[in-house]
C-alpha positions as CSV (number, residue, x, y, z in Angstrom):
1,X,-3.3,30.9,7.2
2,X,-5.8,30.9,9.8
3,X,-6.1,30.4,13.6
4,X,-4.2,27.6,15.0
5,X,-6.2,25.7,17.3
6,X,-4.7,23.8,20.5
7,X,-4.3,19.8,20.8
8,X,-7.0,20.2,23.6
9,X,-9.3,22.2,21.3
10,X,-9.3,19.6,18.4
11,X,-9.6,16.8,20.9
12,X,-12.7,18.3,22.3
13,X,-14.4,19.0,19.5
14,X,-13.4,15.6,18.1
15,X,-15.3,14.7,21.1
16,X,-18.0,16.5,20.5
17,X,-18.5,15.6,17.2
18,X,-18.1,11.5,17.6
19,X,-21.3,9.5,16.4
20,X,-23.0,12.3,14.9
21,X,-24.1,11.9,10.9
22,X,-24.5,15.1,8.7
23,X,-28.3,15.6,7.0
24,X,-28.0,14.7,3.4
25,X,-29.3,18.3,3.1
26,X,-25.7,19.6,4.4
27,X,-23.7,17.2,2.7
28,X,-25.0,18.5,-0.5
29,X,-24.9,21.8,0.6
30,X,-21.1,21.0,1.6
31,X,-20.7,19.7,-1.9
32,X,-22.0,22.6,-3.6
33,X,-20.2,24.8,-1.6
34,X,-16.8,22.9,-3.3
35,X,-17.7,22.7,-7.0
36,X,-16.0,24.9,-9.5
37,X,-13.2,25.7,-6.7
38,X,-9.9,26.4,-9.2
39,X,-6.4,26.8,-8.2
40,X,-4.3,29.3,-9.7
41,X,-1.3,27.9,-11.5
42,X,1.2,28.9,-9.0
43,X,-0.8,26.8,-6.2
44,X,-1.1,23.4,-8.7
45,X,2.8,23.6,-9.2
46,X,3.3,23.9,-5.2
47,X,1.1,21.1,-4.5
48,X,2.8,18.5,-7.7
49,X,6.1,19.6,-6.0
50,X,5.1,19.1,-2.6
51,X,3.2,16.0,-3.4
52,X,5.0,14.5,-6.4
53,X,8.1,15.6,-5.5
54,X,11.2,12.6,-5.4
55,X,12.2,13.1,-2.2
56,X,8.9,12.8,-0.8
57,X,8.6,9.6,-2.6
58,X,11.3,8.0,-1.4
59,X,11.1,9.4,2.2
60,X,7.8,7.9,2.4
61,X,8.6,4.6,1.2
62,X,9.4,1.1,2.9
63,X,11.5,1.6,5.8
64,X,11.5,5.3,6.0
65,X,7.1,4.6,6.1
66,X,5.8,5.3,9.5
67,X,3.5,2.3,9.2
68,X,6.5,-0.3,7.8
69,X,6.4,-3.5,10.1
70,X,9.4,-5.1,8.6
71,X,10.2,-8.7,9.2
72,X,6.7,-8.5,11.4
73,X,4.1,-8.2,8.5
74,X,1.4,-10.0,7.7
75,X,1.7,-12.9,5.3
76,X,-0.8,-11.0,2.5
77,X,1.2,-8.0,2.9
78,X,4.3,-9.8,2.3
79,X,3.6,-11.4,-0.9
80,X,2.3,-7.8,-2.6
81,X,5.4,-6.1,-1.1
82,X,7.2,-9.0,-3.1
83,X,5.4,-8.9,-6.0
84,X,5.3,-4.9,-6.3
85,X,9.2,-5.6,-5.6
86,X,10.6,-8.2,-7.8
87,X,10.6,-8.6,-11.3
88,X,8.3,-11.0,-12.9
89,X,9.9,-13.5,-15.2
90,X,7.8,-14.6,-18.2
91,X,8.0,-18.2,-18.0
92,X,7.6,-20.5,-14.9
93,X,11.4,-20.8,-12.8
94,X,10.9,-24.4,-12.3
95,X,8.8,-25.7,-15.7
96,X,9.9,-22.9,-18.0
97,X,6.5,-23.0,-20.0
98,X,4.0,-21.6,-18.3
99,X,3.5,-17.7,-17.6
100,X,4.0,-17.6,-13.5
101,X,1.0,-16.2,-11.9
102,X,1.8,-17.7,-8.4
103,X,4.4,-16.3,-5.6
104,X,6.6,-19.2,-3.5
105,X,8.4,-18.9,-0.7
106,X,11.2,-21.1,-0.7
107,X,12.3,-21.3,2.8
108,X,9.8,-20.8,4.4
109,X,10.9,-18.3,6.7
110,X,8.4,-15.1,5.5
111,X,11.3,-12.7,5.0
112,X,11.8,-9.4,3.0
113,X,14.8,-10.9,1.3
114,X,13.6,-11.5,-2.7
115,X,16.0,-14.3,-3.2
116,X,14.3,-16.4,-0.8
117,X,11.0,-16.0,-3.4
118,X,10.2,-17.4,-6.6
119,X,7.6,-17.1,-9.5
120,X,6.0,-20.1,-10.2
121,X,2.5,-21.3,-12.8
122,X,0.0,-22.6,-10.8
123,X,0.4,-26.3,-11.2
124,X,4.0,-25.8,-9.9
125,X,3.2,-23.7,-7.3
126,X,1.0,-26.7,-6.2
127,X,3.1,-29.5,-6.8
128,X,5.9,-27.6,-5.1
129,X,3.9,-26.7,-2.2
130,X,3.1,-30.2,-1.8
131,X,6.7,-31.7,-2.2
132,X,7.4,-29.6,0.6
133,X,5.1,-30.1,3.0
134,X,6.2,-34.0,2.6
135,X,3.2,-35.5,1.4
136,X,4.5,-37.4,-1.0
């Protein structure tokens, strides 16, 4: 495959190569280089089996991620975990009219656990928000 270089080589010549920018004359020399590069057939179905493949999936997923916080993330990255994770209802769960657009915790403790969420329109989400925050 080619010549295996030691983790001292690639840290000095990532070293070396910090804070330097290419000429725009050898990134389109790079570029050109590239184009028209074709696999053979045999190669595409190795990489969409290496790549695609369902236990790569689901190794690489959630817990078994090498970046998953858990209970620890962030309170953006909680609510799209949430909303790629639960199923979207098509009406509002507390008016039952409006399409839900808006994510509530109901709790409010920021956990994983979908029960503790709910779909809510936005005037709901509002009002609720504001029931619970007692300032009524």
């Amino acid at each position: 495959m080619g010549y295996k270089m030691t983790p001292e080589h690639r840290a000095n010549i990532s070293k070396g190569l910090k804070g330097k920018k290419q000429s725009p004359e050898h990134i389109e020399k790079n570029r050109l280089c590239h184009t028209g590069i074709k696999h053979t057939e045999e190669a595409k179905q190795k990489m969409r089996g290496r790549v695609w493949s369902y236990e790569t999936r689901m190794n690489s997923t959630c817990e078994n991620h090498h970046n998953w916080k858990g209970d620890k993330v962030k309170y953006r990255s909680l609510h799209k975990w949430v909303r790629k994770y639960s199923i979207q209802p098509s009406l509002c769960e507390i008016c039952k009219f409006n399409p839900p657009y808006d994510i509530s915790n109901i709790s409010g403790k920021y956990t994983r656990k979908l029960s503790d969420w709910q779909w809510l329109c936005r005037s709901c989400h509002r009002l609720y928000d504001y029931i619970k925050n007692g300032k009524t």
